[in-house]
N, C-alpha and C positions, 0 to 999 in steps of 0.2 A: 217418741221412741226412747225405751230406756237403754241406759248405760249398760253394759254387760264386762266391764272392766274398767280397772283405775286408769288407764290410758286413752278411754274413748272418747273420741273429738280431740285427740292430739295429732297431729302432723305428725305422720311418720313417713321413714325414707322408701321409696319407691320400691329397695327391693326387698322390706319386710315379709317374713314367711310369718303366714296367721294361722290356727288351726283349720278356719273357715275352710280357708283356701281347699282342703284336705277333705272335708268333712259335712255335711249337711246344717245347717244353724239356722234356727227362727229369723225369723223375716226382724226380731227388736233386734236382735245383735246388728250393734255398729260395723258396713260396712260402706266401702267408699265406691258412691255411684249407686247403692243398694243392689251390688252385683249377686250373682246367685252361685256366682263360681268363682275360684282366684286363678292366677296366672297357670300356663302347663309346668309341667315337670318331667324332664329336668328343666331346670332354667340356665338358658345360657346369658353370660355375662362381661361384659368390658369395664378394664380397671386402668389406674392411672395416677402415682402420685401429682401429678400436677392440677386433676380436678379442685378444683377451690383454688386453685394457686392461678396460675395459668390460662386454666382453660374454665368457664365458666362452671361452677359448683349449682348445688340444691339451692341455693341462698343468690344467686345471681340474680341483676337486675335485666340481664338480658337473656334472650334465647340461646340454645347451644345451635352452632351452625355444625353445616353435615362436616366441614374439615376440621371441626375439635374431636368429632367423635371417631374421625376416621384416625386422629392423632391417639385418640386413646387405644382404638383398637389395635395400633400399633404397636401399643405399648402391651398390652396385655387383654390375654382373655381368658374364661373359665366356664364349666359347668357344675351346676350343683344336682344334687342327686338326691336324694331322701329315700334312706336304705328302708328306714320303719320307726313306726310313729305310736303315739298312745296320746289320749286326749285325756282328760276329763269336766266335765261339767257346772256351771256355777246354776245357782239359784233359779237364773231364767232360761234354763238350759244352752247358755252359750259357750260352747266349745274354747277352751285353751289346751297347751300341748302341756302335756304332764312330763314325755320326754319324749327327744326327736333325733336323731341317729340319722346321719348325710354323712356325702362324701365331697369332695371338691377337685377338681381335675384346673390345674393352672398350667399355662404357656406364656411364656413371654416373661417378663418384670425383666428385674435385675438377674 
């Protein structure tokens, strides 16, 4: 399976928006699980400065248990939206976003 970007087989964060997600792509584009579709939209979200501090982060040696998350959703939540989108193309036709226009609805924080 070829590469179809400089960042394919890098770890990225759980809630990265891909064009994929968006858009039809050949089965070589790198995606995680060889899914044929990304997460829905809108996506809703829970935020939290103390993730990585406090409360177990991306990089934790442990699981997150349901009362860290429930501590986060205390703290905050959000939706994102994706108003409208444009892709375009590489060499092996794998979709990247040329520009992408969201919205973002917050509650909670400070």
């Amino acid at each position: 399976m070829g590469n179809c970007h400089p960042g394919a087989g890098k770890r990225r964060e759980s809630g990265a928006v891909e064009a994929w997600h968006l858009v039809v792509a050949p089965p070589s584009c790198p995606r995680p699980y060889a899914a044929d579709i990304g997460p829905p939209f809108p996506r809703e979200f829970i935020f939290s400065p103390d993730v990585g501090r406090s409360i177990a982060g991306p990089e934790a040696a442990r699981a997150v248990s349901p009362e860290d998350i429930e501590a986060v959703r205390r703290f905050g939540r959000g939706i994102f939206t994706i108003e409208r989108f444009e892709v375009s193309r590489d060499d092996k036709d794998c979709p990247s976003f040329k520009t992408l226009e969201f919205k973002v609805h917050l509650e909670g924080g400070y």
